[in-house]
FIROPA-888058 format. One record per atom (N, C-alpha, C): x, y, z; atom name; residue number from 1; residue in three letters. Coordinates in Angstrom, 2 decimals. Layout:
FIROPA-888058
[[X Y Z] 'CA' NUM 'ALA']
...
This chain:
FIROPA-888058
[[-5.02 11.71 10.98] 'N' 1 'UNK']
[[-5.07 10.37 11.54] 'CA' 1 'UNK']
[[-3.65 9.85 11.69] 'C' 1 'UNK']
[[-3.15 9.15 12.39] 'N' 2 'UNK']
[[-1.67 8.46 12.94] 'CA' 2 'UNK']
[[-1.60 7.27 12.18] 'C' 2 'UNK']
[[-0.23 7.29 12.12] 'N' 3 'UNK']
[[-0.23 6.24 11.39] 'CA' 3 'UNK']
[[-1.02 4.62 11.80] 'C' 3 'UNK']
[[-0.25 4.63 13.48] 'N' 4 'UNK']
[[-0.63 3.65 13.65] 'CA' 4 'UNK']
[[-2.46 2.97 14.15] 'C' 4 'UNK']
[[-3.29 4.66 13.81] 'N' 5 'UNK']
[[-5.04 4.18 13.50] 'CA' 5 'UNK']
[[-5.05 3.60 12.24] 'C' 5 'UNK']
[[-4.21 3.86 11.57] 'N' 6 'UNK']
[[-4.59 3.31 9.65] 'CA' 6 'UNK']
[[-4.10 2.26 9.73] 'C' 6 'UNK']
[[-4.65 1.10 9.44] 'N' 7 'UNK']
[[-4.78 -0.15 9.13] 'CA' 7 'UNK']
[[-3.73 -0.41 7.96] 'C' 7 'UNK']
[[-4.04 0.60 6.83] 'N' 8 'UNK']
[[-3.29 0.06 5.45] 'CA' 8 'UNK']
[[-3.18 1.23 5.00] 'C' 8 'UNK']
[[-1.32 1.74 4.89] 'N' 9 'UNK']
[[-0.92 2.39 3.93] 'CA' 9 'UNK']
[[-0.11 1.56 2.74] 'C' 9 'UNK']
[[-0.79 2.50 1.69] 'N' 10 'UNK']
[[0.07 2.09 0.19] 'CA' 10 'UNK']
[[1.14 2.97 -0.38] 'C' 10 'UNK']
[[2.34 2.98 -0.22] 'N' 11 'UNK']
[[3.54 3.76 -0.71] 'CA' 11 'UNK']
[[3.00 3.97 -1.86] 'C' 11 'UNK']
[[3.46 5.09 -2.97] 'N' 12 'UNK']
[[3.11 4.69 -4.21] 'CA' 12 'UNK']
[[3.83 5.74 -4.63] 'C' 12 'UNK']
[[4.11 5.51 -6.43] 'N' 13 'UNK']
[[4.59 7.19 -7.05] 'CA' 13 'UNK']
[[3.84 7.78 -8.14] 'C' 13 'UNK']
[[3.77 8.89 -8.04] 'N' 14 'UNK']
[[2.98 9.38 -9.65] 'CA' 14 'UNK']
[[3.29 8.27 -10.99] 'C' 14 'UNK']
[[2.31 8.30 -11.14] 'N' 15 'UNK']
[[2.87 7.68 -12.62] 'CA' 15 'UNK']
[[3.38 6.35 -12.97] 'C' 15 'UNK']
[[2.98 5.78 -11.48] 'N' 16 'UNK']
[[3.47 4.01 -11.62] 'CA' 16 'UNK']
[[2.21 3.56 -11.80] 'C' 16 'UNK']
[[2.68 2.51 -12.89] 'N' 17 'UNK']
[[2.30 1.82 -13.72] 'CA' 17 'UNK']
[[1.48 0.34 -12.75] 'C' 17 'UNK']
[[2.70 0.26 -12.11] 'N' 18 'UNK']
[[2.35 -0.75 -11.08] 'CA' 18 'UNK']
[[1.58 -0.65 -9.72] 'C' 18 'UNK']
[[1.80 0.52 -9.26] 'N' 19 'UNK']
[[0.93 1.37 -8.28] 'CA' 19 'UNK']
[[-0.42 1.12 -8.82] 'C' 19 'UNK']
[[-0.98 1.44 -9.79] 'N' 20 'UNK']
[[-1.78 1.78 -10.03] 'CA' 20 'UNK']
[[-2.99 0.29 -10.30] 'C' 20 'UNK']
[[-2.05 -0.85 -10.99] 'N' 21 'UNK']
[[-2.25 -2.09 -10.63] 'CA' 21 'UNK']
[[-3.05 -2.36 -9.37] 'C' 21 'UNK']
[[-1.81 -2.06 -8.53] 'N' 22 'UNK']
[[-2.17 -2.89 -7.06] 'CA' 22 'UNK']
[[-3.34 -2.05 -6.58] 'C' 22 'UNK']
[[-3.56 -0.51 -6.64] 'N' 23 'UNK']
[[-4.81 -0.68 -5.67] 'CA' 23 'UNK']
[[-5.81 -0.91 -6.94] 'C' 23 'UNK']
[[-5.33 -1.39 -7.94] 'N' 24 'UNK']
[[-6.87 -1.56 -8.37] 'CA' 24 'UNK']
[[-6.99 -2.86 -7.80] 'C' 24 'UNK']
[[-6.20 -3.92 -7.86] 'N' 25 'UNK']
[[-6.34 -5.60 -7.48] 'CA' 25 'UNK']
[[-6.97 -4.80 -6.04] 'C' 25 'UNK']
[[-6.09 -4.35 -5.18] 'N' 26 'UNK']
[[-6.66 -4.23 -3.69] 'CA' 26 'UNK']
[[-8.17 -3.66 -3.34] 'C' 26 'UNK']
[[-8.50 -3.08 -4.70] 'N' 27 'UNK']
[[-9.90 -2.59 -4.31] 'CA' 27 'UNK']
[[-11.05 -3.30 -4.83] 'C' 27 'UNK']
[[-10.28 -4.70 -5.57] 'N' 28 'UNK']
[[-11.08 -6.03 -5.94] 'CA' 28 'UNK']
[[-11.30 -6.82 -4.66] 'C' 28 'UNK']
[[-10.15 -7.21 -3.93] 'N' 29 'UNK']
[[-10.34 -8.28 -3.05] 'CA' 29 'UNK']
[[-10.94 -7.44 -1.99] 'C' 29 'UNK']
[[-11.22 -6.36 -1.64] 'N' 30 'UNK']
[[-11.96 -5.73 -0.59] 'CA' 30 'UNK']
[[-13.17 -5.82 -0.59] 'C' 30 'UNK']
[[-13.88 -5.62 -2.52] 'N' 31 'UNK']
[[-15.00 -5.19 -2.19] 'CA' 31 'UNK']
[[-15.27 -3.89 -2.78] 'C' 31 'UNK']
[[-14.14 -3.35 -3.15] 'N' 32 'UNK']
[[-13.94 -1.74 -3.68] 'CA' 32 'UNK']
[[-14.11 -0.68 -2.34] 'C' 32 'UNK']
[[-14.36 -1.38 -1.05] 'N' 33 'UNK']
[[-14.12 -0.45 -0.26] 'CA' 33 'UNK']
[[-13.48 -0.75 0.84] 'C' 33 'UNK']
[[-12.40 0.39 0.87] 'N' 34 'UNK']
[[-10.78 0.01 1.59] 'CA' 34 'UNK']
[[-10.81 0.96 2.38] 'C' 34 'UNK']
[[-11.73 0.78 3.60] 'N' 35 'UNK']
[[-11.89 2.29 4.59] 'CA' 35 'UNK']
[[-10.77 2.01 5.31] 'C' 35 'UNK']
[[-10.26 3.43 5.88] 'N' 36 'UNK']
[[-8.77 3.42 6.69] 'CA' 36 'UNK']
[[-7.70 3.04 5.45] 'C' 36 'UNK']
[[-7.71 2.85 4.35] 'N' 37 'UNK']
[[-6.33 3.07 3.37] 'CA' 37 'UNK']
[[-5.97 4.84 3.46] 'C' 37 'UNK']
[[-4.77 4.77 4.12] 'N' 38 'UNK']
[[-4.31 6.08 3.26] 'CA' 38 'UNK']
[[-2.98 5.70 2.39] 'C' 38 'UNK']
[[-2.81 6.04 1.53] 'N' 39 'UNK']
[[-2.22 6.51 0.02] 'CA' 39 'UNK']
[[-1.14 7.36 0.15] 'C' 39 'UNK']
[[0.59 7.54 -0.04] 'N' 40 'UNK']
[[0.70 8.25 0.36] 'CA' 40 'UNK']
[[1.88 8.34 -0.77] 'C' 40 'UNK']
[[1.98 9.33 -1.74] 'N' 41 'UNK']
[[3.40 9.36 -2.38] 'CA' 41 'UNK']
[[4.28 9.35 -1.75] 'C' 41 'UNK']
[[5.46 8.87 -2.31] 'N' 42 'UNK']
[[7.01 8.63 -1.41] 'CA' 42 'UNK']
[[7.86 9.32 -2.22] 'C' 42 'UNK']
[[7.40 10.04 -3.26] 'N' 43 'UNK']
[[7.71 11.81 -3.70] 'CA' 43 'UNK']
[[7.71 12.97 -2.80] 'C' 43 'UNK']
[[6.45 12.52 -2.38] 'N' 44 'UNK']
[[6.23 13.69 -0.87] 'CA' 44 'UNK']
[[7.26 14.47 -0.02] 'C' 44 'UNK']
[[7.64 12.99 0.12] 'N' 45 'UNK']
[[9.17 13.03 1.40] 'CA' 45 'UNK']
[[10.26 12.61 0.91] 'C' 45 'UNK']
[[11.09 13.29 0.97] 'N' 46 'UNK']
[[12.93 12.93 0.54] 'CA' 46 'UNK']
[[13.01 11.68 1.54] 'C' 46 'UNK']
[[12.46 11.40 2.93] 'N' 47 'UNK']
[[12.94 9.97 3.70] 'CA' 47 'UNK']
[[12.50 8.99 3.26] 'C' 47 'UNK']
[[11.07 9.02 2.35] 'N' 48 'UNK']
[[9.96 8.25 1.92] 'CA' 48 'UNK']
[[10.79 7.98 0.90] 'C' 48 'UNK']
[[10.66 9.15 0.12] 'N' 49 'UNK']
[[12.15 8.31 -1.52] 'CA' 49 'UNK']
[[13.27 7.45 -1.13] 'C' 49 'UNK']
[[14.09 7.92 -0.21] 'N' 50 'UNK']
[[15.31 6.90 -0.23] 'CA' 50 'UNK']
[[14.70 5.70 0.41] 'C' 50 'UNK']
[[13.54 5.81 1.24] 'N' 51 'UNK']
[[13.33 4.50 1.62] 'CA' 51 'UNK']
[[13.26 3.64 1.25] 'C' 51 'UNK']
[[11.95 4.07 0.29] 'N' 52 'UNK']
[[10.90 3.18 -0.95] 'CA' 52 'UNK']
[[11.94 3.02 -1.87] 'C' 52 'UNK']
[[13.04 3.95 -2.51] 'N' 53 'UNK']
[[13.64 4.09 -3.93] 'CA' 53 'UNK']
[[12.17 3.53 -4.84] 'C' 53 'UNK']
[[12.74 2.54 -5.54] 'N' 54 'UNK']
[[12.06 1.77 -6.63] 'CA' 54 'UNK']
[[11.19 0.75 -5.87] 'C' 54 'UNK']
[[10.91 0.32 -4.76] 'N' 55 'UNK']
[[10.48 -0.67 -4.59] 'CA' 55 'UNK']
[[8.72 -0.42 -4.60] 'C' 55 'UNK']
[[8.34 0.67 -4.85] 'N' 56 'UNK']
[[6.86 1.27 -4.56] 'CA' 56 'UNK']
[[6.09 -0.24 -5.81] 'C' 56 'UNK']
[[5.01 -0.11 -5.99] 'N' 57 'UNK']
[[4.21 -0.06 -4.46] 'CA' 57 'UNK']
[[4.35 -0.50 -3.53] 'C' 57 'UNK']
[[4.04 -0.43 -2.12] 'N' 58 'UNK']
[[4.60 -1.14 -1.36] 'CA' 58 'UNK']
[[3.10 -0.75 0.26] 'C' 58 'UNK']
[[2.01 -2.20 -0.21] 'N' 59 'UNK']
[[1.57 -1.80 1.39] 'CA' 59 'UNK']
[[1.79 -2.21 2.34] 'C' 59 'UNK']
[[1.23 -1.84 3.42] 'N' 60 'UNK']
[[2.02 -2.01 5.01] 'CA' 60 'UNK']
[[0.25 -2.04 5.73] 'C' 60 'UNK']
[[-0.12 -3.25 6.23] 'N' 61 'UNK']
[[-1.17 -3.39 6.88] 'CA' 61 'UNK']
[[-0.37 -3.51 8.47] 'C' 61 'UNK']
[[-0.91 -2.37 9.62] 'N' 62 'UNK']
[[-0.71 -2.47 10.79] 'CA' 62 'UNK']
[[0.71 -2.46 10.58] 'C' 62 'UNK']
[[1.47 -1.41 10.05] 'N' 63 'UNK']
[[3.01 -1.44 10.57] 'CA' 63 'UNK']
[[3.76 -2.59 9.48] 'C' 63 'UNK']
[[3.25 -3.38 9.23] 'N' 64 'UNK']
[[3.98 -4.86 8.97] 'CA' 64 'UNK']
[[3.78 -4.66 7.48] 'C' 64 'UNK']
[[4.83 -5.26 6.16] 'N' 65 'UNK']
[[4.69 -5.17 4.94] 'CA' 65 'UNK']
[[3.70 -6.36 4.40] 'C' 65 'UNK']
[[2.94 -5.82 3.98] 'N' 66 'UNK']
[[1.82 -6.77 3.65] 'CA' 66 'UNK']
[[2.06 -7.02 1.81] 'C' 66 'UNK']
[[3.01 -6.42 0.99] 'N' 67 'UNK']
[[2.89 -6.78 -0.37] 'CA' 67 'UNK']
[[3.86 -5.39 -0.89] 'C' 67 'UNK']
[[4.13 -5.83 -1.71] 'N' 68 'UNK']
[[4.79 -4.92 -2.92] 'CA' 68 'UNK']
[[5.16 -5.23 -4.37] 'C' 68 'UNK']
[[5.71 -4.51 -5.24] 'N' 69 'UNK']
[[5.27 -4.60 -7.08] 'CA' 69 'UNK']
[[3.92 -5.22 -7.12] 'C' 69 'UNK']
[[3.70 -6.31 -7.58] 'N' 70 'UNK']
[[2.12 -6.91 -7.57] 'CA' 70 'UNK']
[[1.32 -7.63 -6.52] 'C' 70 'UNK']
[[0.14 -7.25 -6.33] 'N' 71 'UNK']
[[-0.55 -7.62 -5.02] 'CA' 71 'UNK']
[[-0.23 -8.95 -5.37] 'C' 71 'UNK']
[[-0.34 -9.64 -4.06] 'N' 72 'UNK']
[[-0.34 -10.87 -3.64] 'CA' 72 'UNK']
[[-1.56 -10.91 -2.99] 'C' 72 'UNK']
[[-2.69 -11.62 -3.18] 'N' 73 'UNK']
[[-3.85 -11.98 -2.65] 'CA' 73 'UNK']
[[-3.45 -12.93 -1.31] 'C' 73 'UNK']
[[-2.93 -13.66 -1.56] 'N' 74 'UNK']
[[-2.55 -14.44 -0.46] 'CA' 74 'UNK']
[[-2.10 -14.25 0.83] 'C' 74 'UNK']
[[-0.93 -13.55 0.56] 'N' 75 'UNK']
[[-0.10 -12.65 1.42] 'CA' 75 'UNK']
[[-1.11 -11.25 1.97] 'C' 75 'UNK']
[[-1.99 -10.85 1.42] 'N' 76 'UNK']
[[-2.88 -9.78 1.40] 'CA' 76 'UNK']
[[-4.01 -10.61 2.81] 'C' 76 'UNK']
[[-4.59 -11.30 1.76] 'N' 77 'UNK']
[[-5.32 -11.82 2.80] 'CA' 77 'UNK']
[[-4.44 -12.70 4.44] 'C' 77 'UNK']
[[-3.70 -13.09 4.63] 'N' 78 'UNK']
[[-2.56 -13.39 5.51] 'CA' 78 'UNK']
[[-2.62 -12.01 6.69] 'C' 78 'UNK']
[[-2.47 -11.22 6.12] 'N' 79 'UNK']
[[-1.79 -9.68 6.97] 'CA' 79 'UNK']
[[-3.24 -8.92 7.45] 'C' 79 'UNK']
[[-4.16 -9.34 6.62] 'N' 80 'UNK']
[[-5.25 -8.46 6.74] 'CA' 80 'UNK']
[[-6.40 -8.77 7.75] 'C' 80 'UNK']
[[-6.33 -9.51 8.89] 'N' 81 'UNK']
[[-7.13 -10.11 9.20] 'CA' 81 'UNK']
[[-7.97 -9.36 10.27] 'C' 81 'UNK']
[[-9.31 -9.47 10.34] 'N' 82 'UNK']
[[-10.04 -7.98 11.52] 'CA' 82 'UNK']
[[-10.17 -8.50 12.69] 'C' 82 'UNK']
């Protein structure tokens, strides 16, 4: 799938603490179901690391940064609109 069919990617890294936070908040305010999220370590890719560095989590609804470290409901709901 392309990036730009996915609605909502979530940067994220093994083992964050905070990653792991946000999609749980994000899979609260959905509903627990977040069809079209893809997930994507920024371990994966050496461009993805220097991008992200530290700033993971970090999602991106439609291209545009919709939130990062802790969800923002607000800002979430703001970016997310169908």
């Amino acid at each position: 799938m392309a990036e730009a069919d996915t609605p909502l990617v979530l940067y994220v890294r093994d083992g964050c603490h905070l990653c792991d936070e946000f999609l749980i908040e994000l899979s609260i305010e959905v509903g627990g179901s977040i069809a079209g999220l893809r997930i994507v370590d920024v371990d994966s890719d050496p461009g993805l690391a220097q991008r992200y560095g530290l700033r993971v989590p970090v999602l991106e609804c439609r291209g545009e940064v919709a939130g990062e470290g802790r969800f923002d409901r607000s800002r979430f709901r703001r970016s997310y609109r169908v």
